[in-house]
Structures are given as C-alpha cells and as structure tokens.
C-alpha positions in Angstrom: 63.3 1.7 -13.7 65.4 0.1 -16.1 64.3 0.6 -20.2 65.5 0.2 -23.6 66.2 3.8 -25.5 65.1 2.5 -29.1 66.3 5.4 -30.9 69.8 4.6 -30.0 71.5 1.4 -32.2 72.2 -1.9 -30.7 75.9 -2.6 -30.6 77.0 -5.8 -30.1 79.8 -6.7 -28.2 82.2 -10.2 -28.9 81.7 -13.0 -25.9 84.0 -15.9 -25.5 82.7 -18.4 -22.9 84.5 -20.8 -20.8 83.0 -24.1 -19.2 85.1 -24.6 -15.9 84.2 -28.6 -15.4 86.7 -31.7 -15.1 83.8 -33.8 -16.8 82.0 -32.4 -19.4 82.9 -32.6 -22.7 81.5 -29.9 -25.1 78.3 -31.7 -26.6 77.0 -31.9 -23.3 77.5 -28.8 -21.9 73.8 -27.2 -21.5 75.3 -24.5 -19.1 77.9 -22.9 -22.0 75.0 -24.0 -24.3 72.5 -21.8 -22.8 75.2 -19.2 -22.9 75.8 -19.3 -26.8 72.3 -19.6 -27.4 71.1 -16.7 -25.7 74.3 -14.2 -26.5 73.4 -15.0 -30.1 69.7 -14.5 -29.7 70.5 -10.9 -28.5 73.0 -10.1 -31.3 76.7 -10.6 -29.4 79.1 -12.7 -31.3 80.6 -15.6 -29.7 84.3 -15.3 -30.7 85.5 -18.2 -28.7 84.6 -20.9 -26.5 86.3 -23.5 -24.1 85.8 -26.2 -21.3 88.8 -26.1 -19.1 89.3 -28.4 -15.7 88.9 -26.9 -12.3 93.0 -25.8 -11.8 93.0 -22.5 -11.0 96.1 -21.9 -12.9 94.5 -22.9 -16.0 91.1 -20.9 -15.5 93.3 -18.2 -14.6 95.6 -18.4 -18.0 93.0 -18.8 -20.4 91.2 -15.7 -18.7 94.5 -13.7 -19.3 94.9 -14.9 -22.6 90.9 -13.7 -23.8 92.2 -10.4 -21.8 95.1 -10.2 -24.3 92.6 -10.5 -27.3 91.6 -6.8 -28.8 88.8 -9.3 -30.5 87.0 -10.4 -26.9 85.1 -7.3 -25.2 83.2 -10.1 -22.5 84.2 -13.5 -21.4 81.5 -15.3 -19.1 82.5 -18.4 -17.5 79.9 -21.1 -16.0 81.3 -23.8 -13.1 83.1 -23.7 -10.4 81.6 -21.0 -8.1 80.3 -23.2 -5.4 82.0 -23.9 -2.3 83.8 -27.2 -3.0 87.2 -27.9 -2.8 87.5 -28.1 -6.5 85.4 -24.7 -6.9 88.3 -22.5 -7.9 87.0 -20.2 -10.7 86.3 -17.6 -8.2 89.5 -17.4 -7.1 91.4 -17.4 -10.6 89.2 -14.7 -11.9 90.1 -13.1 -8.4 93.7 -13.8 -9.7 93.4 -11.2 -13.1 90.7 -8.8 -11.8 92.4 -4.8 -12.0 88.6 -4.2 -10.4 85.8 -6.1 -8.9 82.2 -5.4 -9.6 81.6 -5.8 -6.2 77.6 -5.9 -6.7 77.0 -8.5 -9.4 77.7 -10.9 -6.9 74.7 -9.3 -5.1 72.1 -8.7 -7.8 73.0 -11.8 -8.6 72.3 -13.6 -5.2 69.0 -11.5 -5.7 67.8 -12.7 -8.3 68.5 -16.2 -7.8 66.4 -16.2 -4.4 63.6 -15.5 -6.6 64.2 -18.9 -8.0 65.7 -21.2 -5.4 65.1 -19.6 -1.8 68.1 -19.6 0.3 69.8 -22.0 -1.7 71.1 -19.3 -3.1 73.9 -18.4 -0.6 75.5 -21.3 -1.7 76.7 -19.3 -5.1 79.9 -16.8 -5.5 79.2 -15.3 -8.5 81.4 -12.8 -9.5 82.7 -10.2 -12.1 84.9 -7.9 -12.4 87.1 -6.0 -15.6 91.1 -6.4 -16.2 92.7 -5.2 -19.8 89.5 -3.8 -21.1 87.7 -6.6 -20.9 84.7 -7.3 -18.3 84.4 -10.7 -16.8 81.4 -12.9 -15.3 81.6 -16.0 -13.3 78.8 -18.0 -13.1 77.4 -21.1 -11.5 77.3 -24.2 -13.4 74.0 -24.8 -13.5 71.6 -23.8 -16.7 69.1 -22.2 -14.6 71.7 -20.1 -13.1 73.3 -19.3 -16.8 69.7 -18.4 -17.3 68.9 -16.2 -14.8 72.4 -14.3 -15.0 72.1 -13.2 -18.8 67.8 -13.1 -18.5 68.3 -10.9 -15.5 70.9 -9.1 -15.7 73.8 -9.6 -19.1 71.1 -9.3 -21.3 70.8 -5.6 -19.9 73.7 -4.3 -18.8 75.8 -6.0 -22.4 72.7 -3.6 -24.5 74.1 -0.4 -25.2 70.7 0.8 -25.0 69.4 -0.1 -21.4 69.1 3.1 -19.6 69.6 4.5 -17.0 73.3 3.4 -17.7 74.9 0.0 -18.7 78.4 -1.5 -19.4 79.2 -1.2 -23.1 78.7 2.9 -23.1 81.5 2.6 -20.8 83.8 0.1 -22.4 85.6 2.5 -24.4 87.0 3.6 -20.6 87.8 0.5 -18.8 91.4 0.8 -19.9 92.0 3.8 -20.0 93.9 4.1 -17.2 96.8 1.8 -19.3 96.7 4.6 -21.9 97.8 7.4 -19.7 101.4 8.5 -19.8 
C-alpha cells in the first residue's frame, strides 16, 4: 500500500494551471481555484495560470509553450474533458503528448465512481508527458479537481510517496532528447 517515506525531504515541483472554459472569467473559476489552493497547501509553486476558450489550437499552444518553460515541471488543466462538441482539451493535449499515461485515465475513472456512480464514464481524463513536463487533464468540475489531486496528484507530485511516484523520475522524462 501506498505511504509517505518521512525521512526523505519534500521537494516541490512548479504547477501552472489552465482553465479550458469559453465563459469563465478568472474570479469565478472554483475549478482552477481548487487547484491553486490545494497545490499550495502541499508546498508546489504555482508558476503560472490561465483560462483559455475551448479551440483546440489554442489549448494545444499554450500547452507547448508551458512545455518550452525550464520553470513549469507540471501543468494541470480543468475543462473540457466531457464528450461535447466543444470538449476538445483531450484532444489538444493528445496533440503534444511524446507519451500517454495510459492509466490515469483509469484510476481516475476509479476513483470518481466512488463519488458519482456511473456518471463517471462520462469523463476522459487524461495525462501524459512531452519536453519534460507531465500533463493532467481534468474535468471541469471542483469535485472532480478535488478528487484528482486528493486521490491521486497529491501522491504521485510527493517525492516521498512510496512505492514509487512521478517526481523521482522527472529527472528522466527527457532524457531521451539528450542522447546523441
């Protein structure tokens, strides 16, 4: 089962988080609120933060241009996951993924049927990691924001979560663009 090794030292990694809405307007966005406030509460630094309409184009840029930045280790967006014709943020992550992590999507869908049944197959969270940089795609909802980092970000972004987690492996992701 999954712990926290407290003789190794937090490290805290640098989040930006991207709203994916064509109607909210920052002070009322309680889904990249909930975000912030919980990244924080762990220790992560929020380095940047946006709301950008659903075109995938533009979901897809700003992802490549928090890829480009040796300052952002983790970008999380919120919105856009559902199945609606404007739902494209799955898609535009899709678009700058190098590799998918195949089961986030799952635990994800896991964990959310502990909270709202089958309603739950209605989500396409996703992540993946392209330049370095891991990337989470969330529902737009609080609750799901909530669940997500309570469930599973809050673990896997703690350097000391064992059995294993994603920061002790960050150092790695591009390593494969290093090799001659």
């Amino acid at each position: 089962m999954s712990r926290i090794d407290e003789s190794k030292e937090f490290i805290a990694t640098r989040i930006a988080v991207l709203t994916v809405s064509d109607t909210r307007q920052l002070d009322e966005d309680k889904s990249g609120q909930t975000l912030v406030d919980r990244l924080e509460r762990a220790g992560h630094a929020l380095v940047d933060r946006k709301i950008i309409a659903d075109e995938r184009d533009q979901i897809a840029d700003q992802l490549r241009t928090w890829i480009a930045d040796p300052n952002i280790d983790v970008v999380i967006s919120t919105g856009g996951t559902g199945l609606t014709g404007r739902d494209v943020t799955v898609e535009a992550h899709r678009d700058v993924y190098e590799k998918e992590i195949d089961a986030f999507g799952t635990v994800f869908t896991i964990v959310s049927m502990q909270k709202i049944g089958t309603s739950a197959i209605q989500s396409r969270a996703t992540a993946g990691v392209a330049g370095g940089t891991y990337l989470f795609a969330l529902p737009g909802s609080p609750g799901a924001c909530r669940d997500a980092w309570d469930e599973i970000l809050e673990k896997q972004l703690d350097f000391r979560h064992r059995p294993c987690n994603f920061v002790e492996i960050m150092p790695r992701l591009d390593e494969h663009l290093r090799r001659k």
